[in-house]
DOLUMVO-84776 format. One record per atom (N, C-alpha, C, CB): residue number from 0; x, y, z; residue in one letter; atom name. Coordinates in pm, 1 decimal. Glycine has a CB too. Layout:
PT martor        X        Y        Z vokol gutor
PT    NUM        X        Y        Z     A    CA
...
END
This chain:
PT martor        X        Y        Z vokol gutor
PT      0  12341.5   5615.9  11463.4     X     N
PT      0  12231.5   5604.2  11557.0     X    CA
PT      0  12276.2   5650.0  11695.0     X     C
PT      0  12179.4   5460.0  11561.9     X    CB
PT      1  12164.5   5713.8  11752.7     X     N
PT      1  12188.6   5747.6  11887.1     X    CA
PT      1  12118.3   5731.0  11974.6     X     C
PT      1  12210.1   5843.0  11904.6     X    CB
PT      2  12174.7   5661.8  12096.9     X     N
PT      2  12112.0   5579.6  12170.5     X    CA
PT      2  12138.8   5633.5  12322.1     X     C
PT      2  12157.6   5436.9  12137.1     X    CB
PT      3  12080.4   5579.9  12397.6     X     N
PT      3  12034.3   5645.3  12588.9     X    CA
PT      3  12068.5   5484.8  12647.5     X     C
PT      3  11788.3   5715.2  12635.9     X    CB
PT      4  12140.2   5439.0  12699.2     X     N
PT      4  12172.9   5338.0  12768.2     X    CA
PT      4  12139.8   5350.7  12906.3     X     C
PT      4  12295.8   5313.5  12749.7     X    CB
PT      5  12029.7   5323.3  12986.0     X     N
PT      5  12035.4   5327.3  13180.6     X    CA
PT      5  12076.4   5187.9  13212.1     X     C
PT      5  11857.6   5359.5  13279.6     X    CB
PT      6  12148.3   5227.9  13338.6     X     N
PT      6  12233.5   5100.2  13451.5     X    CA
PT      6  12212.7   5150.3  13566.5     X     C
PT      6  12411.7   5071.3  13444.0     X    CB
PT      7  12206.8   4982.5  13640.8     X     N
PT      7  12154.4   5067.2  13822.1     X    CA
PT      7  12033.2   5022.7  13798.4     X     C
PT      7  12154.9   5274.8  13864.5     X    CB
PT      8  11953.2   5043.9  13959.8     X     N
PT      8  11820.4   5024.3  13958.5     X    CA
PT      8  11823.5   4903.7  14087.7     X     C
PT      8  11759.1   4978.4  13794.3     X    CB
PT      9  11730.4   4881.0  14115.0     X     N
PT      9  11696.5   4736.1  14131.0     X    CA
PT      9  11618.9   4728.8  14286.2     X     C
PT      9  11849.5   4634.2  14120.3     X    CB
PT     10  11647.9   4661.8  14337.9     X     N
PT     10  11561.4   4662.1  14475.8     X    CA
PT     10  11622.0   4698.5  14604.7     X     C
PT     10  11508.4   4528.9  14502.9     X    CB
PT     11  11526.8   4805.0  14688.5     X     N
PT     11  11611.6   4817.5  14786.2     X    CA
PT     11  11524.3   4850.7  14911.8     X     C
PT     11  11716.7   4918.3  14750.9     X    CB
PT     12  11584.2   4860.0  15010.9     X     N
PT     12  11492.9   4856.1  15176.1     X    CA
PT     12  11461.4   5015.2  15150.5     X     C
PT     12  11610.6   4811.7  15369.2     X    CB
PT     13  11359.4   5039.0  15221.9     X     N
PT     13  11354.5   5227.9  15270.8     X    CA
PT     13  11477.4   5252.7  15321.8     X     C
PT     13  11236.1   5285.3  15406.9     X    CB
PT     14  11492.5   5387.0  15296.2     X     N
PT     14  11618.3   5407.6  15335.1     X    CA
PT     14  11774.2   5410.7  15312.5     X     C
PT     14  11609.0   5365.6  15385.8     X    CB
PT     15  11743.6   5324.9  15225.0     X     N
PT     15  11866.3   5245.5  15161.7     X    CA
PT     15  11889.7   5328.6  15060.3     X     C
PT     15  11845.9   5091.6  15110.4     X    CB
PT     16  12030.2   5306.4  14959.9     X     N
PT     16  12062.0   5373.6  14877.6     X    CA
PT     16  12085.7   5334.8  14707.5     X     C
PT     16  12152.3   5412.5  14939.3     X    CB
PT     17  12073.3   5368.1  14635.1     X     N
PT     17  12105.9   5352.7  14494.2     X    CA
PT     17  12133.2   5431.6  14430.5     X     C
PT     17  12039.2   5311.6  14431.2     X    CB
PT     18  12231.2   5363.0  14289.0     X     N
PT     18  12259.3   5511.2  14217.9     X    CA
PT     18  12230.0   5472.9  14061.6     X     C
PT     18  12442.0   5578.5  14242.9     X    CB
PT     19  12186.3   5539.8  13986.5     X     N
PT     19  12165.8   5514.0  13867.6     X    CA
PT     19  12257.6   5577.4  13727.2     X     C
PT     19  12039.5   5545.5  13869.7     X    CB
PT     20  12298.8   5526.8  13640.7     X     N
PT     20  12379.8   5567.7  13526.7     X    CA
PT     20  12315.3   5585.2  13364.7     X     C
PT     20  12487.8   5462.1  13525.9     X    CB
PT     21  12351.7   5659.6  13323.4     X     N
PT     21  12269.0   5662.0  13197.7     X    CA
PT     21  12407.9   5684.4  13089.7     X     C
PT     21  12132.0   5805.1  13197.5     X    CB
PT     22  12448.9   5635.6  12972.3     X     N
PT     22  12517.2   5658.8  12903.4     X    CA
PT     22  12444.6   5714.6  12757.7     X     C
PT     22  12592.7   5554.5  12911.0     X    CB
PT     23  12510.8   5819.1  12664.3     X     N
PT     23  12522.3   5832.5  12537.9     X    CA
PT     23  12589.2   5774.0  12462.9     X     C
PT     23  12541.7   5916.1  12515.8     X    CB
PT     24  12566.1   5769.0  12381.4     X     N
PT     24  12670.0   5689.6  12222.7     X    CA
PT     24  12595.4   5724.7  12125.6     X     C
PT     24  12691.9   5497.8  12198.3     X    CB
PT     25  12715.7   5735.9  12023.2     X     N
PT     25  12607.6   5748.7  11871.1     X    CA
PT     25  12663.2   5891.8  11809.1     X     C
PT     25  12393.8   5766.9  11912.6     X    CB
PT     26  12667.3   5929.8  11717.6     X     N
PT     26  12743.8   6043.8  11630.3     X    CA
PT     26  12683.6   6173.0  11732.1     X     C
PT     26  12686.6   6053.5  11428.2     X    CB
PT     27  12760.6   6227.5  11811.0     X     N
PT     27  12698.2   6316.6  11918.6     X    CA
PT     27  12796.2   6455.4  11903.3     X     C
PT     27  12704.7   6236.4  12089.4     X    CB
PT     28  12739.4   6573.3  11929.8     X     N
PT     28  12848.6   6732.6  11903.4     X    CA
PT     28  12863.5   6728.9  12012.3     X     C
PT     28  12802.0   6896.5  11845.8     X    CB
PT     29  12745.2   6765.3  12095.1     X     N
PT     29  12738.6   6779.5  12237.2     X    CA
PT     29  12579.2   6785.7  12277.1     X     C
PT     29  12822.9   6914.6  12283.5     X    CB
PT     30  12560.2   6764.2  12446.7     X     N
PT     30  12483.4   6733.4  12483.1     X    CA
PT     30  12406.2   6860.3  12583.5     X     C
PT     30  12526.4   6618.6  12520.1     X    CB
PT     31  12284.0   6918.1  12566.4     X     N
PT     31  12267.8   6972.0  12628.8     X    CA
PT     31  12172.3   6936.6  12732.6     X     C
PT     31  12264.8   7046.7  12574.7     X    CB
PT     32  12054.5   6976.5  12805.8     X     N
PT     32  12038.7   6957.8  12936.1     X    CA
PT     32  11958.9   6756.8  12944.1     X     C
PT     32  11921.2   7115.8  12996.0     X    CB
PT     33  12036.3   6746.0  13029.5     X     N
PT     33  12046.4   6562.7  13102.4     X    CA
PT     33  11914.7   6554.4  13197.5     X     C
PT     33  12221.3   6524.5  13233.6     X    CB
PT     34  11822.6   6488.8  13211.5     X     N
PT     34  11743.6   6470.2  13332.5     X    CA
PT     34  11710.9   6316.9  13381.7     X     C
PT     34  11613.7   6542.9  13307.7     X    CB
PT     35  11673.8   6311.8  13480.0     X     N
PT     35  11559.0   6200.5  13483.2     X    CA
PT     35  11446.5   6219.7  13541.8     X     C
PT     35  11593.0   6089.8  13539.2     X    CB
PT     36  11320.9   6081.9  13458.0     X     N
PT     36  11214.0   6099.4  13487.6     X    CA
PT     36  11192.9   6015.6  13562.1     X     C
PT     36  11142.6   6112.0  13409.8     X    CB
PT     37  11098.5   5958.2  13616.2     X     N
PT     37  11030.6   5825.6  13641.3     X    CA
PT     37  10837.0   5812.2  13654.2     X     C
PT     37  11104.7   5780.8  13792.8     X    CB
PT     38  10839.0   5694.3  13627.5     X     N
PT     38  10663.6   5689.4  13640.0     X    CA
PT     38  10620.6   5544.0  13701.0     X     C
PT     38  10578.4   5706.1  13466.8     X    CB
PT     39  10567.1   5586.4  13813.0     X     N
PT     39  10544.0   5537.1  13978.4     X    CA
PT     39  10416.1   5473.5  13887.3     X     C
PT     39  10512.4   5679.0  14149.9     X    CB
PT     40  10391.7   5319.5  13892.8     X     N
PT     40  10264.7   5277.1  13892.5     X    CA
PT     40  10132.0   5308.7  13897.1     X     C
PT     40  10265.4   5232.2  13946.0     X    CB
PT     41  10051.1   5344.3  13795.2     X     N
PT     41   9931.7   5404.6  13778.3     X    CA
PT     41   9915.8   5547.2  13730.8     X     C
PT     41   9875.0   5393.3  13888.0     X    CB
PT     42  10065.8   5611.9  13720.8     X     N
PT     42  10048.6   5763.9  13735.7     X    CA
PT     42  10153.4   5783.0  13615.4     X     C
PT     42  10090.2   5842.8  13904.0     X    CB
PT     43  10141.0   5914.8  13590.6     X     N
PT     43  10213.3   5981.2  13439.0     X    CA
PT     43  10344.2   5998.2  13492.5     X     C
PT     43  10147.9   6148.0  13367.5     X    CB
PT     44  10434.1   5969.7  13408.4     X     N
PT     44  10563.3   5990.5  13417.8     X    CA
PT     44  10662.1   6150.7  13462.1     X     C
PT     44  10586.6   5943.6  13290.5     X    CB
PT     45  10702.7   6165.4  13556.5     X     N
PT     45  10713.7   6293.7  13637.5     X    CA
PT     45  10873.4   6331.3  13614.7     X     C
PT     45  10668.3   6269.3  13812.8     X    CB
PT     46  10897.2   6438.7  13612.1     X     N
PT     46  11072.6   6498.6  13658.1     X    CA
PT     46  11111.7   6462.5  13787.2     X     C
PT     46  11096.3   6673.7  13665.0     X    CB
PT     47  11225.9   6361.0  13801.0     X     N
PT     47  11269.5   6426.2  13926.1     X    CA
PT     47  11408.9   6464.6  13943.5     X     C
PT     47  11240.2   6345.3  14030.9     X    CB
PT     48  11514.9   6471.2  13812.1     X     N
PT     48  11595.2   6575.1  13821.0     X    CA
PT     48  11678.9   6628.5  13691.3     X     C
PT     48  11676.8   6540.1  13921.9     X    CB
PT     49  11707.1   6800.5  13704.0     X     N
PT     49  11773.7   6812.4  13559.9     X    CA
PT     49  11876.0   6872.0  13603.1     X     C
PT     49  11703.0   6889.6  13438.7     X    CB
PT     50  12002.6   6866.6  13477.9     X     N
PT     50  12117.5   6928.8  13523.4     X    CA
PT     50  12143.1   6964.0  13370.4     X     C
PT     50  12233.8   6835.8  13617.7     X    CB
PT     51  12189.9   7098.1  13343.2     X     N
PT     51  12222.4   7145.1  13242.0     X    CA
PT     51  12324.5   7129.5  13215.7     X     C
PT     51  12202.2   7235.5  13229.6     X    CB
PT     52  12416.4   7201.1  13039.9     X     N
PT     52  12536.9   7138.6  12995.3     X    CA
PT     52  12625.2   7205.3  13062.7     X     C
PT     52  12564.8   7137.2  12854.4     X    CB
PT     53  12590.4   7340.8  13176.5     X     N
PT     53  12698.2   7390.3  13287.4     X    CA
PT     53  12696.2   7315.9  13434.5     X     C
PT     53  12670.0   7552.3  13316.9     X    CB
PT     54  12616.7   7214.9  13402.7     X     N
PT     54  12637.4   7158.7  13569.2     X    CA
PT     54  12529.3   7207.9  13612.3     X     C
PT     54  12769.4   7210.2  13669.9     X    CB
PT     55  12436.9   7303.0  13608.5     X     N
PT     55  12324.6   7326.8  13688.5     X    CA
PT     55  12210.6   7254.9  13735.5     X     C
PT     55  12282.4   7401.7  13645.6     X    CB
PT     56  12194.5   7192.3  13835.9     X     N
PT     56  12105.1   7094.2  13867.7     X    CA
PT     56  11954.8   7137.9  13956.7     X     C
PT     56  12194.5   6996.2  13946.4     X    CB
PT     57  11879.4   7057.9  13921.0     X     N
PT     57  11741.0   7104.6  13965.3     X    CA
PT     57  11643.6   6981.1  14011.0     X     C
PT     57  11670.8   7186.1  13839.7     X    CB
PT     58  11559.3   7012.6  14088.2     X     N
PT     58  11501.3   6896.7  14123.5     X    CA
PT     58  11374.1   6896.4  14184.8     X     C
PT     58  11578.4   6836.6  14196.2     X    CB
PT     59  11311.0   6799.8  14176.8     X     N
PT     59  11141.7   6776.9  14181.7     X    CA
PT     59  11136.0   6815.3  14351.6     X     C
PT     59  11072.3   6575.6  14131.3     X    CB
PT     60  11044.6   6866.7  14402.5     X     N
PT     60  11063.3   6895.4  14553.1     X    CA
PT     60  11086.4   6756.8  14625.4     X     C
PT     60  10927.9   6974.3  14618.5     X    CB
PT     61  10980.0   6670.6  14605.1     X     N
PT     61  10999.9   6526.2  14665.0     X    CA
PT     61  11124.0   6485.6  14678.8     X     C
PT     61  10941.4   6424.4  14591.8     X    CB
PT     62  11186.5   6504.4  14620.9     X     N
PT     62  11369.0   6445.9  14597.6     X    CA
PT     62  11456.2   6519.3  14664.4     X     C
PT     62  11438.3   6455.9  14440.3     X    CB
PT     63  11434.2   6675.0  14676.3     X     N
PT     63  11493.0   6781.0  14703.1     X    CA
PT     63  11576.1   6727.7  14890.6     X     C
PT     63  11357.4   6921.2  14686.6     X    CB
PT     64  11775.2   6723.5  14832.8     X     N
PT     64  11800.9   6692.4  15005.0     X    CA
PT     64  11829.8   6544.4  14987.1     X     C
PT     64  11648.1   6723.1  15129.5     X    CB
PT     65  11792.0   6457.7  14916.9     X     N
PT     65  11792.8   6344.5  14943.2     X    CA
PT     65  11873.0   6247.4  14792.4     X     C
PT     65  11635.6   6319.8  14987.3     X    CB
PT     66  11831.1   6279.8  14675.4     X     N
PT     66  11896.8   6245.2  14523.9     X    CA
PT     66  11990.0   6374.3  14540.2     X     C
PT     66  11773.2   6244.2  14360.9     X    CB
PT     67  12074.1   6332.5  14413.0     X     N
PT     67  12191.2   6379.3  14338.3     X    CA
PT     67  12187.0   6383.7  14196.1     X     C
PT     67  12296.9   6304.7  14368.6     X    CB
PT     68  12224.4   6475.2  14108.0     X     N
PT     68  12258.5   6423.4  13994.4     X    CA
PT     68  12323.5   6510.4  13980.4     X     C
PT     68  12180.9   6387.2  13900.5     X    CB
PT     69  12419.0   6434.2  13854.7     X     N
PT     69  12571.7   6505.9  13834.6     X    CA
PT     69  12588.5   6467.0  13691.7     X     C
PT     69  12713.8   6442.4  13942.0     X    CB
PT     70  12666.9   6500.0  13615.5     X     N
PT     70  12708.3   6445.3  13465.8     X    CA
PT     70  12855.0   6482.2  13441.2     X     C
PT     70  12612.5   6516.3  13338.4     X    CB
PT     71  12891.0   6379.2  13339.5     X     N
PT     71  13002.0   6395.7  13300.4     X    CA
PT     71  13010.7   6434.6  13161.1     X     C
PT     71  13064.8   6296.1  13329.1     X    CB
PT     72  13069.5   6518.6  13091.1     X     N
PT     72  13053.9   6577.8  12978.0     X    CA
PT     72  13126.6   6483.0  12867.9     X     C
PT     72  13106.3   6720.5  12989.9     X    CB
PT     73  13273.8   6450.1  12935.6     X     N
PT     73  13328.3   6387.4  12852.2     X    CA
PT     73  13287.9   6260.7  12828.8     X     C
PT     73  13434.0   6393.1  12872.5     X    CB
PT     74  13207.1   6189.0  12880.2     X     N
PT     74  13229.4   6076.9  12883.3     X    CA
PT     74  13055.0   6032.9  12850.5     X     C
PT     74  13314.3   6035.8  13022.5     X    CB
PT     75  12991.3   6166.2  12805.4     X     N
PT     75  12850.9   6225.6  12759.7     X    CA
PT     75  12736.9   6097.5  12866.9     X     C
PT     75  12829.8   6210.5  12531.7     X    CB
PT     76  12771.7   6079.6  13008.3     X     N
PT     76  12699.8   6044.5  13088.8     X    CA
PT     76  12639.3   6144.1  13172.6     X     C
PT     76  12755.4   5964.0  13143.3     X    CB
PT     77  12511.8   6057.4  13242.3     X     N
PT     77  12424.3   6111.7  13351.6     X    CA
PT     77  12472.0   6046.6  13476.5     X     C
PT     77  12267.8   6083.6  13328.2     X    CB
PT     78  12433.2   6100.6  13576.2     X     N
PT     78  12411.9   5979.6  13694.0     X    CA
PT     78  12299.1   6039.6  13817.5     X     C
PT     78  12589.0   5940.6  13781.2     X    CB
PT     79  12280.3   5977.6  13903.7     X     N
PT     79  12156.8   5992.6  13951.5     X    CA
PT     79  12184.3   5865.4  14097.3     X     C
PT     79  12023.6   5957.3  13810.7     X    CB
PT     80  12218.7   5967.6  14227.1     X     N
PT     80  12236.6   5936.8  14353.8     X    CA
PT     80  12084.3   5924.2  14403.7     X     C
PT     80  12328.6   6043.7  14427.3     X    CB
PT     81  12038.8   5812.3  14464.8     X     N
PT     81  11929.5   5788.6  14500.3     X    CA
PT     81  11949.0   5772.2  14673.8     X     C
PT     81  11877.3   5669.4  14413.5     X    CB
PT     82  11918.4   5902.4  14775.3     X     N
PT     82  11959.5   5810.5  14928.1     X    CA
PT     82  11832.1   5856.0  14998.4     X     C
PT     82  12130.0   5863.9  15034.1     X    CB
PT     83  11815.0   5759.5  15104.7     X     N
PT     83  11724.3   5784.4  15212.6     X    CA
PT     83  11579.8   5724.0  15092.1     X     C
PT     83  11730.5   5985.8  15285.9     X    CB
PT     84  11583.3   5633.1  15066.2     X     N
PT     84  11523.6   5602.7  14975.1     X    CA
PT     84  11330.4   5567.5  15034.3     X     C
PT     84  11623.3   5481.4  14913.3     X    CB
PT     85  11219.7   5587.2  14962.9     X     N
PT     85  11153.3   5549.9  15028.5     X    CA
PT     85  11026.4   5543.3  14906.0     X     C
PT     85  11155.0   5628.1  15156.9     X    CB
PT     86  10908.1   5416.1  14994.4     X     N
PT     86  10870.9   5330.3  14895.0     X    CA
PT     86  10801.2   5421.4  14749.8     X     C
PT     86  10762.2   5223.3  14971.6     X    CB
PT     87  10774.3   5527.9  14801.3     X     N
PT     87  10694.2   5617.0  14720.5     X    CA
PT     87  10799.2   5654.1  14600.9     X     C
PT     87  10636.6   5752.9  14811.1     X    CB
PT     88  10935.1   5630.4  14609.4     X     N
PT     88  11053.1   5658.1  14515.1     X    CA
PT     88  10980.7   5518.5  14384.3     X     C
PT     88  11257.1   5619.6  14616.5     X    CB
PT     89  10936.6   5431.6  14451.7     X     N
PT     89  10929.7   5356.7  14337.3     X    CA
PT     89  10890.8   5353.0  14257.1     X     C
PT     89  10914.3   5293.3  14332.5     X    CB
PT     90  10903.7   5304.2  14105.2     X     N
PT     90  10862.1   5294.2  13933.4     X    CA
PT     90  10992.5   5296.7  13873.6     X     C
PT     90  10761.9   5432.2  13861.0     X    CB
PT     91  11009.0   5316.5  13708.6     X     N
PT     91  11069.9   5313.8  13660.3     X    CA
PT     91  11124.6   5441.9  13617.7     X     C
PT     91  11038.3   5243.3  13609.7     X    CB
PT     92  11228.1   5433.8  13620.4     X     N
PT     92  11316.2   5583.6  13593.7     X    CA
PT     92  11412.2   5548.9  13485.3     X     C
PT     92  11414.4   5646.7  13738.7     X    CB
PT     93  11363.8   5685.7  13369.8     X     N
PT     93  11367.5   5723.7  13262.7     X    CA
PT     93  11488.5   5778.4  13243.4     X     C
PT     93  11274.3   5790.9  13238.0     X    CB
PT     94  11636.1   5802.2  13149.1     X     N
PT     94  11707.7   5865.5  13112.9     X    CA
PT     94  11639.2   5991.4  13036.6     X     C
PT     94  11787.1   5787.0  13055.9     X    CB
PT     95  11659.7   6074.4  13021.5     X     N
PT     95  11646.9   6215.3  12920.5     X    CA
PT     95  11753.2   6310.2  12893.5     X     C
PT     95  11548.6   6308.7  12972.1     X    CB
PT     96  11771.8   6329.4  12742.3     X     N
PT     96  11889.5   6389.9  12687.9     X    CA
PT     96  11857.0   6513.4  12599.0     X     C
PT     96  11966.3   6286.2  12608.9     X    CB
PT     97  11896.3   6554.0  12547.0     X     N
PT     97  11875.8   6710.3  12421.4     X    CA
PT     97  11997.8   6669.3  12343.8     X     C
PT     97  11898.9   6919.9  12498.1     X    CB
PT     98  12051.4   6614.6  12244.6     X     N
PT     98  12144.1   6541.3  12148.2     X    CA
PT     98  12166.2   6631.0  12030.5     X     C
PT     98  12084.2   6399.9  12099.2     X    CB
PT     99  12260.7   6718.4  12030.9     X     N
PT     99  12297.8   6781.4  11934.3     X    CA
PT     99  12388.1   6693.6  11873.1     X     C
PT     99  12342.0   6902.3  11964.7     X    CB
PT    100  12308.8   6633.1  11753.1     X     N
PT    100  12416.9   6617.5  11592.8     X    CA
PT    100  12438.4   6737.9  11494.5     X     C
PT    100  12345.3   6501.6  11477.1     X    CB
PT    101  12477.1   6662.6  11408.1     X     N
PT    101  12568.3   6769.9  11285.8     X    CA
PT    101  12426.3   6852.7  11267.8     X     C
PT    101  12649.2   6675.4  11093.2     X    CB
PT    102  12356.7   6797.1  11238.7     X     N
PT    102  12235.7   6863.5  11134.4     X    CA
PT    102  12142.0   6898.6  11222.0     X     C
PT    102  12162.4   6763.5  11016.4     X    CB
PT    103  12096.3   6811.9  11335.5     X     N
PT    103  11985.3   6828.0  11374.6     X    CA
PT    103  12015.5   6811.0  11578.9     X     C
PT    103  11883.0   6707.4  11278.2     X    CB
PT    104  11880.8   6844.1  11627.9     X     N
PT    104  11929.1   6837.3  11772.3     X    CA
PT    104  11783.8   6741.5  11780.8     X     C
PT    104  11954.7   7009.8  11882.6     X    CB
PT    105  11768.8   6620.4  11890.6     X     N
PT    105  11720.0   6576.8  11922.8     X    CA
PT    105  11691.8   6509.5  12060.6     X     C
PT    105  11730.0   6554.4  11854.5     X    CB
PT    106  11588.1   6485.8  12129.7     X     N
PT    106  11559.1   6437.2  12242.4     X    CA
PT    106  11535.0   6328.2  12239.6     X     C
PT    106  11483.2   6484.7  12296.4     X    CB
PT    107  11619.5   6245.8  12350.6     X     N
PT    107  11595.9   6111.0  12401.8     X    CA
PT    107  11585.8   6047.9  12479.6     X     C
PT    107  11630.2   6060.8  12388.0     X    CB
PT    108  11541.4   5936.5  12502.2     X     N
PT    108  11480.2   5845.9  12620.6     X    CA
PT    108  11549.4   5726.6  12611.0     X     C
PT    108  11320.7   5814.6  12614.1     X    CB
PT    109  11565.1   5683.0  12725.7     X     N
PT    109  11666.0   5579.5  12776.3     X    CA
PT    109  11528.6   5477.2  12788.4     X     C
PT    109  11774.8   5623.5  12941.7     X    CB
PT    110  11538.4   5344.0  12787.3     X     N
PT    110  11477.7   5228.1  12798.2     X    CA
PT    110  11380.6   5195.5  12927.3     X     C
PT    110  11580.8   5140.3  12788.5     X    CB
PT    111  11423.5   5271.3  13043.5     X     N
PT    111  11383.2   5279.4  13150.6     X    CA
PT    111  11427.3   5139.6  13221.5     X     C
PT    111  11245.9   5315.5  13142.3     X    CB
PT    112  11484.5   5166.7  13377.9     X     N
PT    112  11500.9   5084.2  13466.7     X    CA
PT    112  11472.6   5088.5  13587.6     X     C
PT    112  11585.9   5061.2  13464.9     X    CB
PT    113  11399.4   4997.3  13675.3     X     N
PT    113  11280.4   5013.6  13737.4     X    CA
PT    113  11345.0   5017.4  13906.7     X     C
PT    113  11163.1   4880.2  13689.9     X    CB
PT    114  11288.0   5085.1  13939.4     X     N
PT    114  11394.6   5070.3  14100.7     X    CA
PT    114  11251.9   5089.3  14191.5     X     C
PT    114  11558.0   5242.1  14143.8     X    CB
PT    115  11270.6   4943.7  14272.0     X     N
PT    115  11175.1   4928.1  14384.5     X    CA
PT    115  11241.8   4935.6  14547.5     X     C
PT    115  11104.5   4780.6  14358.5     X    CB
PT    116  11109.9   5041.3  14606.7     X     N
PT    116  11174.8   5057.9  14728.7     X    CA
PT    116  11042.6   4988.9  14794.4     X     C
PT    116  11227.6   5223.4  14775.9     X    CB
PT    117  11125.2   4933.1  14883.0     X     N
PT    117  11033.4   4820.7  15031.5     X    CA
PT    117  11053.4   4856.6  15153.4     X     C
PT    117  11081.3   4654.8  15056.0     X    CB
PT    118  10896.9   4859.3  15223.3     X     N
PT    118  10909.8   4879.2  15344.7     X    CA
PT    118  10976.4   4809.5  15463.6     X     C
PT    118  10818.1   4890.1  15362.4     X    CB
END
């Protein structure tokens, strides 16, 4: 079985900072492109950043300057620098993976962990 583990999150002032972690586990070859989502109360669940299996990272304009994301290959994690934080950042943010096993490649979603920003 293969599973999306997120850590991190939680409450924070505008402005303020957080960082979020997402782990893999589970019979894995390799991993190709890592993102996260999140979905802000009332509204559909949005990108706000991807980084491919070369490191290439991309990001929702809103975020653009202000998040990070980075991954570690070996250690088949995400992570996700949250700064200058502000309330509109808030909802729950989603892990997303592309999971190449032996046989098959599959996409996955992390449990979601909810990060609130206060004025």
């Amino acid at each position: 079985q293969v599973q999306l583990v997120e850590t991190g999150g939680g409450l924070v002032q505008a402005g303020g900072s957080l960082g979020l972690s997402c782990a893999a586990s589970g019979s894995i070859v390799s991993i190709d492109g890592m993102g996260w989502y999140r979905a802000a109360p009332g509204k559909q669940r949005e990108l706000v950043a991807m980084i491919s299996a070369g490191g290439n990272p991309n990001y929702a304009d809103s975020v653009k300057g202000r998040f990070t994301i980075s991954r570690d290959n070996l250690k088949n994690m995400v992570y996700l620098r949250m700064n200058s934080l502000k309330p509109e950042d808030t909802g729950v943010y989603y892990c997303n993976a592309g999971i190449r096993r032996f046989t098959t490649t599959v996409t996955l979603w992390g449990q979601g962990t909810q990060v609130t920003v206060s004025l």
